[in-house]
C-alpha positions as a Markdown table, in Angstrom:
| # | Residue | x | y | z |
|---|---|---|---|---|
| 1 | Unk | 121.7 | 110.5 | 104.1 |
| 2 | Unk | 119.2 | 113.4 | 102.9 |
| 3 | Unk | 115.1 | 112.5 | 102.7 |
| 4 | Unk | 112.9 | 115.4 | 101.0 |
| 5 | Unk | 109.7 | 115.1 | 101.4 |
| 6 | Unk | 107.2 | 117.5 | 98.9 |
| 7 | Unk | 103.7 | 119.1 | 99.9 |
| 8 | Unk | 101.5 | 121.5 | 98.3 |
| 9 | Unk | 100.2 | 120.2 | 94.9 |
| 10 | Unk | 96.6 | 120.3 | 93.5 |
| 11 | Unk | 94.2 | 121.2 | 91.5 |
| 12 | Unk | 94.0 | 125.0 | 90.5 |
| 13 | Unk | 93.0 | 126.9 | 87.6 |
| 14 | Unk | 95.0 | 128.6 | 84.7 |
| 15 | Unk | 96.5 | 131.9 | 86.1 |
| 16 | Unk | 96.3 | 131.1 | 89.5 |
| 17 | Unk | 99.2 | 130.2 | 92.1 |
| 18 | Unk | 100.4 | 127.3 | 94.1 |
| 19 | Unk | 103.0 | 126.8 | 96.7 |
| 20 | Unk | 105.1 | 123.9 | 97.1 |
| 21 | Unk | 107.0 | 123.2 | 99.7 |
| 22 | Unk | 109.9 | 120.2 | 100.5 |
| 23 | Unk | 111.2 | 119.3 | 103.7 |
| 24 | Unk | 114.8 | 118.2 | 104.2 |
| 25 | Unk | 115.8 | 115.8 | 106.6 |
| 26 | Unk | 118.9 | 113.7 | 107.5 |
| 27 | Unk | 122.1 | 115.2 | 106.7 |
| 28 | Unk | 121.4 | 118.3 | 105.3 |
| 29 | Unk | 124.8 | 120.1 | 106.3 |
| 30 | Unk | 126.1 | 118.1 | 103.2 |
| 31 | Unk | 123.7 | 119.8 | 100.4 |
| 32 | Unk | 125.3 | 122.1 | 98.3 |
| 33 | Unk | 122.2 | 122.7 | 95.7 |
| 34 | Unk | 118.5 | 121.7 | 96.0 |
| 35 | Unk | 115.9 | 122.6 | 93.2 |
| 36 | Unk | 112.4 | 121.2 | 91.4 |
| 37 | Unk | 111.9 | 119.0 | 88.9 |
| 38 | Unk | 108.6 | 118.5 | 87.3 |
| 39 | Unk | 107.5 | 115.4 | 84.9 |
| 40 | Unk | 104.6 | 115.3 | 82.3 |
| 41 | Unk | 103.3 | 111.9 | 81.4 |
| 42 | Unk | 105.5 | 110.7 | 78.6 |
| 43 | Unk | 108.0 | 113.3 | 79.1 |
| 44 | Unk | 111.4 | 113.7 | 80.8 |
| 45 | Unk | 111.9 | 114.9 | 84.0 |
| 46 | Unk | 113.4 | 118.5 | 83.6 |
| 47 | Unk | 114.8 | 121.0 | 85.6 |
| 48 | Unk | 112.2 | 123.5 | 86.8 |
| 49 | Unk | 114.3 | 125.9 | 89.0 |
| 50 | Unk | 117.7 | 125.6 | 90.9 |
| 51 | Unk | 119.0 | 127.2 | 94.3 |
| 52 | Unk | 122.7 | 127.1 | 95.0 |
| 53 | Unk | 124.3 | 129.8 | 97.2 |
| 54 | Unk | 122.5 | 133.1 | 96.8 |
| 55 | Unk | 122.6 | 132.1 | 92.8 |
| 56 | Unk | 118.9 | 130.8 | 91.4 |
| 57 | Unk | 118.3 | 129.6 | 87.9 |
| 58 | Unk | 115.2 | 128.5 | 86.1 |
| 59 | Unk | 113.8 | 126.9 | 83.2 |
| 60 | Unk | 113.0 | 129.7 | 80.2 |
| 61 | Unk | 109.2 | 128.6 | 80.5 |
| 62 | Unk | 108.7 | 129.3 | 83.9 |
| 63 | Unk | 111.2 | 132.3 | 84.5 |
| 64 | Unk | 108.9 | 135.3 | 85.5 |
| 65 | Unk | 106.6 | 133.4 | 87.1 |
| 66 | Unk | 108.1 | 131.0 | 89.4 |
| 67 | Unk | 110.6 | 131.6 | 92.3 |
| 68 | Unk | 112.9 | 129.4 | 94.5 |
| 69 | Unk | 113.5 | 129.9 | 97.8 |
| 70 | Unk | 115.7 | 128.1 | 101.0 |
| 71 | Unk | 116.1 | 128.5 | 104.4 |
| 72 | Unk | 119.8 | 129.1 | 105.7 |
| 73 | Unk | 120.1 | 125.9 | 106.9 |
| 74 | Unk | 118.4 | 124.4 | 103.8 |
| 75 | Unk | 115.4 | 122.6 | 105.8 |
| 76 | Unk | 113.2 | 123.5 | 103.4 |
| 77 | Unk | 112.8 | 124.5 | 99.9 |
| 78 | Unk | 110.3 | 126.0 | 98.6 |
| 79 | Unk | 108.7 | 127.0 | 94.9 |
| 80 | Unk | 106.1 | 129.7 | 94.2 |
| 81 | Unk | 104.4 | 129.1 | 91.3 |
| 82 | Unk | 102.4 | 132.0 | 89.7 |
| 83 | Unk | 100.3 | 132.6 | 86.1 |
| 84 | Unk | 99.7 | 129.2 | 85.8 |
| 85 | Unk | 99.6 | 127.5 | 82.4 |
| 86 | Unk | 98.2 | 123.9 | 81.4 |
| 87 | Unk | 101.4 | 123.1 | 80.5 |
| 88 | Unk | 102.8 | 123.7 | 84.0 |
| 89 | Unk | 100.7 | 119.8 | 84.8 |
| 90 | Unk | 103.3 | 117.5 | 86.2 |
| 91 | Unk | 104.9 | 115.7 | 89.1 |
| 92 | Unk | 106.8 | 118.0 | 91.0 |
| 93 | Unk | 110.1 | 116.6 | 92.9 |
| 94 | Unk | 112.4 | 118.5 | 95.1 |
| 95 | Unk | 115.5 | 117.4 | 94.4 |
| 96 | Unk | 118.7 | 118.0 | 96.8 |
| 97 | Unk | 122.2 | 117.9 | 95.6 |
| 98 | Unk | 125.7 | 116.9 | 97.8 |
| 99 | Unk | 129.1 | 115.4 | 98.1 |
| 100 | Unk | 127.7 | 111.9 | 98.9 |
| 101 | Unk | 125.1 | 111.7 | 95.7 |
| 102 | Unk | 121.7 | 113.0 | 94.5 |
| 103 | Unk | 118.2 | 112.9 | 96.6 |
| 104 | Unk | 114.4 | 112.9 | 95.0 |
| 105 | Unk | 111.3 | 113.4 | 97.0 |
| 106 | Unk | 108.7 | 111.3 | 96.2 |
| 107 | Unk | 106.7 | 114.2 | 94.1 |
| 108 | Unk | 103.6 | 116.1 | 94.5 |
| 109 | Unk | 101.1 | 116.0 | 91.8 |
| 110 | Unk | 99.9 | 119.6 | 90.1 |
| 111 | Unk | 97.6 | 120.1 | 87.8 |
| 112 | Unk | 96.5 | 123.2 | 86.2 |
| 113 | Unk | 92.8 | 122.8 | 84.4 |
| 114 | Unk | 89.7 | 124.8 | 84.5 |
């Protein structure tokens, strides 16, 4: 009932910023939370940052740096990433919460190298 669609990876290098950005379609009346995931080859997917309400949470290696943000009718999600670090290398996925079940993007690849 909800698709998310991601944009807004790349290449960039150590200390510099990205913006992503997901796009919710379908029912999106019915999303109570939406966040980003990210996933590091051979590593679990884990929770980057969280939006629910006017309440935001994030992962204790990226809080200072990144921020979450939604529109009011929760279109669109967005993540600003800042200081980037090597480690912040993944596959990004928006992620979208609600009563009928769980919804992934398909992820946008970032990489932070110099």
């Amino acid at each position: 009932q909800v698709q998310l669609v991601e944009s807004g990876g790349g290449l960039v290098q150590p200390g510099g910023s990205l913006r992503l950005s997901c796009a919710a379609s379908g029912r999106i009346f019915s999303i109570g939370a939406m966040g980003w995931y990210r996933q590091a080859p051979g590593k679990q997917r884990e929770l980057v940052a969280a939006i629910r309400g006017g309440s935001t949470n994030y992962a204790d290696s990226v809080k200072g740096r990144f921020t979450i943000s939604s529109t009011s009718a929760k279109n669109w999600v967005y993540l600003q990433m800042s200081s980037l670090k090597p480690e912040d290398t993944a596959v990004y996925y928006c992620n979208a919460e609600s009563i009928w079940g769980t919804y992934w993007g398909q992820g946008t690849q970032v990489t932070v190298s110099s």
